[in-house]
C-alpha positions, 0 to 999 in steps of 0.5 A: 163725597160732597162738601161746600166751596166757593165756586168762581165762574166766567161767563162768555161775556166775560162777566166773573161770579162767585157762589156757594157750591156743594161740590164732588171730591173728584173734582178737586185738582191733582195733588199728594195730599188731601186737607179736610180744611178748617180756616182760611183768611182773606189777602189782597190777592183773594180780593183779586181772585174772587173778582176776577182782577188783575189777571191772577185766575187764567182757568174757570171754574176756580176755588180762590183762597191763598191761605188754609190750615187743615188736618191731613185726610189723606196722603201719597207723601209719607212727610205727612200722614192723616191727623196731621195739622198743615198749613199751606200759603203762596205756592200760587195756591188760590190763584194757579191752583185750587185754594182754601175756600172750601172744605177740602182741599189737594195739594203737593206736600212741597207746599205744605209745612207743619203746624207750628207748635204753639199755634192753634190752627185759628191762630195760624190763619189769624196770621196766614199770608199777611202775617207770614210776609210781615214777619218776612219783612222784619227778617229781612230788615234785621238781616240788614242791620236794623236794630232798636236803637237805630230809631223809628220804623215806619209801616206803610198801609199800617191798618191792613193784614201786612201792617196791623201784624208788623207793627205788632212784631216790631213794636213787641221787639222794642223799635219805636213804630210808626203806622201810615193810614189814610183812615183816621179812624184807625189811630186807636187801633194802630196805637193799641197794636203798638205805634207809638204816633200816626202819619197820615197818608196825605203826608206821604203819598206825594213825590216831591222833587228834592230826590233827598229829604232830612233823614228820618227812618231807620226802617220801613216795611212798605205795603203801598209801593207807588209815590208813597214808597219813592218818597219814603226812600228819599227819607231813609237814613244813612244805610237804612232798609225798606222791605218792599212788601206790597202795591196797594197804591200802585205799581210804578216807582217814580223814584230817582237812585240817589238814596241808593247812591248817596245813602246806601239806601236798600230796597229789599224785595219780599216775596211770600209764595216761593219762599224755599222749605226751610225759610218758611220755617224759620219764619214761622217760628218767628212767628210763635216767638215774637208775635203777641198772641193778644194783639193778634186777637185784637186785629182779627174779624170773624167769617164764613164762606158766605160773606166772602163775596163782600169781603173781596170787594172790600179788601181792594178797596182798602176797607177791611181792617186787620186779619179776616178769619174765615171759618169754611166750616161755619 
């Protein structure tokens, strides 16, 4: 049986295209379940994958797509039996291993978790790995001690998947946020979601040589890395928490120890792929409890497998704005 992907080839000039294939069943990877899949999303790494940047895809042909929600058509696992509703993301799904950019796919049951109850499966992937890591991230701070009453919270990147969806967290949890952006375009936006004032990324994203400045946030999900993060982390507050989420403006950090060593300033790492079963979980129920569902629907642009040949593009760019929910269906 046939169905519809989208097919990343490399030609032998080294050339990566992406396109519309009607495929065969039997070309789909070894796995214990087979998804009939609804939605899927587009991340910064889809962005990579469809492009073929930054070394993620080693194998061609390739179907990208990190993220997918489904109804089970078939399973070796007894966790899970046809009709059930999964969701998948990370895992290297999309990258290593055939994703969701495609009508069907096959997996190991290991990457699965079940639909959380309360979420429509577009609701799920209104989330899907963005959304996932954002609520990660806020785990992680509160894990730290964050708390309300400590002060502002800073989001860096706050227009994309990761911060449109963490500053609507923290702000339905009461912290007052503030949003970065380089695209003065987006204030009402973020404002709508939840901050309460807008920094610009011209303000941040250059290092200064005081290794400390005034302290400012008692918090920070970070989605930018590079000179932003090393400058934010001179800013913290006294035992504050950046959770590290991202590096859209770069890998390096020019940073010095000092707010580690002076301030007991914590850098917390968030990894989304490898997350163990049952963190996942939690997360997910998070999720459902704290994110709102409205602004979730008001961070989110429909589209198909068609448009994602753009979409890639765009999203390294820093130009697609929230949540991307694509319909391989549609």
């Amino acid at each position: 049986m046939s169905f519809n992907a989208l097919i990343v080839t490399k030609d032998d000039d080294g050339a990566v295209s992406a396109a519309i294939e009607q495929i065969d069943e039997s070309r789909l990877p070894e796995g214990d379940v087979t998804v009939a899949v609804e939605y899927s999303t587009v991340n910064y790494k889809d962005g990579l994958c469809i492009t073929g940047n930054g070394g993620l895809v080693r194998n061609y042909p390739h179907v990208p797509g990190i993220d997918f929600v489904g109804t089970v058509e078939a399973s070796d696992d007894s966790r899970y039996k046809p009709g059930d509703k999964v969701v998948l993301t990370g895992w290297r799904v999309g990258e290593a291993h055939w994703g969701g950019y495609a009508q069907k796919a096959r997996v190991k049951a290991d990457w699965l978790v079940p639909l959380p109850e309360g979420l429509t499966p577009k609701q799920a992937m209104a989330v899907g790995t963005a959304g996932f890591t954002s609520m990660l991230a806020v785990m992680a701070l509160e894990d730290h001690g964050l708390e309300p009453s400590k002060g502002e919270v800073l989001v860096t990147g706050a227009a994309g998947g990761v911060g449109s969806v963490a500053v609507a967290i923290l702000a339905a949890r009461g912290y007052e946020v503030v949003g970065v952006t380089g695209r003065p375009e987006t204030g009402e936006y973020l404002k709508g979601l939840g901050c309460s004032r807008i920094v610009a990324r011209e303000e941040l994203n250059e290092t200064v040589k005081r290794p400390l400045e005034s302290e400012t946030w008692a918090g920070c999900v970070d989605a930018v890395g590079g000179d932003m993060l090393a400058r934010v982390l001179g800013q913290m507050k006294y035992g504050a928490s950046v959770a590290a989420v991202g590096l859209a403006g770069g890998a390096k950090l020019p940073a010095t120890v000092i707010p580690f060593l002076l301030r007991g300033v914590n850098l917390l790492g968030i990894d989304s792929v490898m997350q163990p079963y049952d963190n996942r979980v939690r997360a997910w129920k998070r999720i459902v409890d704290d994110l709102p569902m409205d602004k979730l629907e008001s961070m989110v642009h429909p589209a198909t497998l068609s448009d994602l040949t753009d979409l890639g593009p765009a999203i390294l760019k820093g130009q697609v704005k929230g949540r991307v929910l694509v319909d391989v269906n549609g």
